[in-house]
N, C-alpha and C positions, 0 to 999 in steps of 0.2 A: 383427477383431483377436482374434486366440488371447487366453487370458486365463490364467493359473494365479497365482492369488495369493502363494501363498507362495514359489514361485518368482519372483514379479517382488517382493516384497519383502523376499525373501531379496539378491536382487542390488542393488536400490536400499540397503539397509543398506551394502553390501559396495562403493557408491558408485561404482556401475556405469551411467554417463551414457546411453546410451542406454535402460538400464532406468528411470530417473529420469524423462526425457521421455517413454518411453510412460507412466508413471503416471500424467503430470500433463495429457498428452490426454486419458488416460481418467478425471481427475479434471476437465476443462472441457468435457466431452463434454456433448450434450444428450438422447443417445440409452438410453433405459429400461436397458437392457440396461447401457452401460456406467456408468451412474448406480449399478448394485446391485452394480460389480463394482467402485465408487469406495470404496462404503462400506464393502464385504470388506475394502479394503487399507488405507483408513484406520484402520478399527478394531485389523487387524493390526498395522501402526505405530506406534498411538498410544503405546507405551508408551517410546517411544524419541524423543519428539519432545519440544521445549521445553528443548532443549539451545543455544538461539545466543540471541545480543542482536538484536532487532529492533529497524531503525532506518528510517524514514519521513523519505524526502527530497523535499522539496517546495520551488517558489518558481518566480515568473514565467518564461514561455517567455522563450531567450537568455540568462537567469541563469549556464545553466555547469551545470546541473544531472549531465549525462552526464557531462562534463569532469572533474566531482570526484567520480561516484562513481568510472570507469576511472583517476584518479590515486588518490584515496584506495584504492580496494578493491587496487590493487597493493602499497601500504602496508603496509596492513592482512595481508597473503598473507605480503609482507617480515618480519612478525610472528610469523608461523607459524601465524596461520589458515586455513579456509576462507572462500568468499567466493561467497554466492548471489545475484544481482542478477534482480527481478519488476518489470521496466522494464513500465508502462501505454502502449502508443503509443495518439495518436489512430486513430479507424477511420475510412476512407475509407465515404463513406455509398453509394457506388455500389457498390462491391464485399465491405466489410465486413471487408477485410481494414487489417492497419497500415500507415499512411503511410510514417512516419519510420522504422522498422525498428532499434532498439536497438544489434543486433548489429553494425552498420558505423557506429555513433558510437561503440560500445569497441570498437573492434579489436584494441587490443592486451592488453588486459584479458580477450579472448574468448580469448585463444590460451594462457592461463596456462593449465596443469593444474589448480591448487587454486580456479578460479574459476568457473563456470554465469551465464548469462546465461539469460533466458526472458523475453522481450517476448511481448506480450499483446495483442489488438488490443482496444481498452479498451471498444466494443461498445454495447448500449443501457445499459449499468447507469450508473446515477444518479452521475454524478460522474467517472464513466472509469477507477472502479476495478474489474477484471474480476469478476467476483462469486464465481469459484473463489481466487483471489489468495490467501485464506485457509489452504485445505487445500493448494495449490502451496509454500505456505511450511513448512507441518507436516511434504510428503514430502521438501522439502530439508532439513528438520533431520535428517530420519532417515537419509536420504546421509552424514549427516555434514557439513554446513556451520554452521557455528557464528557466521557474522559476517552476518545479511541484511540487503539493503537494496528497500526497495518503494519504486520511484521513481513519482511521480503526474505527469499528463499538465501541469497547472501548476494556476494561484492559483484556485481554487474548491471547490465542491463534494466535490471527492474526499480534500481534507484532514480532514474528518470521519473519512470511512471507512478511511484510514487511519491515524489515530491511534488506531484504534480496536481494531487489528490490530497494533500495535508499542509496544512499549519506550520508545521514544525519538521525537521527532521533529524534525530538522532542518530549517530554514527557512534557502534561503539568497539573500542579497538584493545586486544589484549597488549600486557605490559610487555615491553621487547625492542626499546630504543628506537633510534635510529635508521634499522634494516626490516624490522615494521612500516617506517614510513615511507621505504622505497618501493612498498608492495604496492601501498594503497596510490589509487590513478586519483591525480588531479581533480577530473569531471564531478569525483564522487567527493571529496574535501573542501568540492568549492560547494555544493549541495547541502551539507553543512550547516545545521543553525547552533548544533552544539554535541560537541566529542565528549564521550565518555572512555578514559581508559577503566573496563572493568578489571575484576580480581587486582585490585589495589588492597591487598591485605597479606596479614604473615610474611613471608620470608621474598615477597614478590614486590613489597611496599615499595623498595629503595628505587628498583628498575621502573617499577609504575610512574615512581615521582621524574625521573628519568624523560622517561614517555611521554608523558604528559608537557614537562619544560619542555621537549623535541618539536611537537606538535603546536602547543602556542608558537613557538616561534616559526614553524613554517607555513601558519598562518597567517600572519602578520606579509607575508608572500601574494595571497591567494585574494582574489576576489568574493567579497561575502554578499549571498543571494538578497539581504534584508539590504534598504538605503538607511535604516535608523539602529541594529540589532548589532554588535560585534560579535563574534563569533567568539563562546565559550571554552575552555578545556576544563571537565571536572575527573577528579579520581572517583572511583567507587567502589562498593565490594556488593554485589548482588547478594553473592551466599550468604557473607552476615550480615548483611542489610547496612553495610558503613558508608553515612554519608548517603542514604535515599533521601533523605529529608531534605538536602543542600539542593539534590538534582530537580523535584517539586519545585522550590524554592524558583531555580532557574527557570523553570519552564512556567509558574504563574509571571514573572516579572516579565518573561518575553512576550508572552500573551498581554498582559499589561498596556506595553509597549506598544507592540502593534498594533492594537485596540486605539488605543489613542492618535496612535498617528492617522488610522484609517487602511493601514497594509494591508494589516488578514483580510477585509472586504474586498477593498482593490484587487488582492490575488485571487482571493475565492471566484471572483467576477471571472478573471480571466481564466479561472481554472475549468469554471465551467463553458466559457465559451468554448475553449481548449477541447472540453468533452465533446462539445455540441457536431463539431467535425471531425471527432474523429468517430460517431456513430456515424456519421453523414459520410464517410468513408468505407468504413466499415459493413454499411448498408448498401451503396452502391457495388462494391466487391459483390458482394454477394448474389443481388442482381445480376451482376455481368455473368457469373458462374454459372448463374440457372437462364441465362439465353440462349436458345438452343442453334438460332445462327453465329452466336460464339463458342458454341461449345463443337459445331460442326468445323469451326475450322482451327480449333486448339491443338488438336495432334499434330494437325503438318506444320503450323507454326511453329510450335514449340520443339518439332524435331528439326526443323531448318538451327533455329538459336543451339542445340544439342549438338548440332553438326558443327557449327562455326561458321556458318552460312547467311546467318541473320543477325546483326546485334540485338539485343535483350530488346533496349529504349523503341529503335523501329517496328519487332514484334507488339509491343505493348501497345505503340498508337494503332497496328492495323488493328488488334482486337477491338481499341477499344472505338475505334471506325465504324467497324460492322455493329457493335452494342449501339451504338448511335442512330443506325440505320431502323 
């Protein structure tokens, strides 16, 4: 792949879609070569990025998750935004590629001008959030998208990693009382900046409204991420678009908020420190793998731990002894 940086970051600024996807290849790339040609163009961009609201959309498979970001993000467009969507698919473990494929669950959200779609196949990383997902987001700000959303594969692990990466985060939960609420863990309620019970509509409304009073009140429990933000419950209906308007509504007033208090920078700061180490982790890993006086002595180590013979933690410092050496 030809490379000239300031020419592909001269055209992704100037929101030139096919330049925008080679970047963010060659920002997911694993090959040395387009690794040093990530950081040339990151660096080049960075001065132009941290211009959109980040929003983290999360909540059980069948939720409606796709359904209201391609309703909402047409809204939002309606608005006069831009609209970047970093859809995590699950990977197929035989082939490695995405199952579910993002882009033919918004179709018609795919075909707006002002909107990017980039499904991801969500891969080995911890949680199914792609590990580039980060810097895929910095070269969309610089395109000029100003409204993202990172949707997570569903209810686990990866809600961490991207609350950790956004602004905001979304949880949205079908109508279903009380033994809905026993499902959903803690960790992820308190992560939290504002619930959406979806399919609040037709013959589902009475249980939604249900849901929803359920939910406020076992908030009022839980500890909320923001020091200035209460944590919201809104009803909505993706399908018919009921009540998209209220849930905009919420998410400019939050931003609003935080803006003013100084939060969203505050966090972003630590969000990116937060990054800073774990590529500084991530890269010494890697290091240590390719030492070949560590790799000479991985198998008997790691067969001693396999036997019962070594604890994990004491194999771990001999390895990382000899990397030392």
């Amino acid at each position: 792949m030809q490379f000239d940086c300031h020419e592909l970051a001269k055209n992704i600024r100037l929101g030139d879609r096919r330049a925008l996807s080679k970047g963010i290849t060659i920002v997911e790339s694993a090959l040395p070569i387009h690794q040093e040609n990530a950081s040339e163009l990151l660096e080049t961009l960075m001065p132009y990025t941290g211009g959109s609201i980040r929003i983290g959309v999360s909540g059980a498979p069948g939720v409606g998750k796709s359904t209201f970001i391609e309703s909402f993000g047409g809204y939002v467009i309606n608005q006069g935004h831009k609209v970047a969507v970093l859809a995590v698919d699950p990977t197929s473990s035989v082939s490695g590629g995405s199952i579910l494929g993002d882009k033919t669950r918004m179709e018609s959200l795919s075909r707006e001008n002002d909107a990017y779609i980039r499904p991801s196949p969500a891969g080995k990383t911890l949680g199914g959030v792609t590990r580039r997902t980060r810097e895929t987001l910095l070269l969309c700000e610089a395109a000029g998208f100003d409204v993202i959303f990172v949707e997570t594969v569903g209810v686990g692990q990866s809600e961490t990693a991207v609350s950790e990466m956004t602004d905001m985060f979304l949880l949205l939960i079908s109508p279903g009382g009380g033994d809905e609420l026993q499902g959903i863990k803690r960790g992820i309620m308190e992560l939290a900046d504002l619930v959406l019970v979806n399919k609040s509509d037709g013959e589902q409304l009475a249980v939604a409204s249900r849901t929803a009073a359920d939910y406020q009140m076992a908030l009022q429990f839980l500890n909320s991420r923001s020091l200035n933000w209460k944590v919201k419950v809104q009803m909505m209906s993706a399908l018919t678009g009921q009540d998209i308007d209220l849930v905009w509504q919420l998410i400019i007033d939050y931003r609003n908020l935080l803006d003013t208090t100084g939060e969203i920078s505050s966090r972003r700061i630590a969000q990116s420190s937060a990054w800073m180490w774990s590529e500084i982790a991530e890269g010494l890993l890697e290091e240590l793998k390719q030492s070949e006086l560590v790799m000479s002595h991985i198998d008997s180590i790691e067969n001693e731990v396999k036997s019962g013979n070594l604890p994990p933690t004491v194999a771990a410092r001999k390895l990382i002894k000899k990397f030392k050496k």
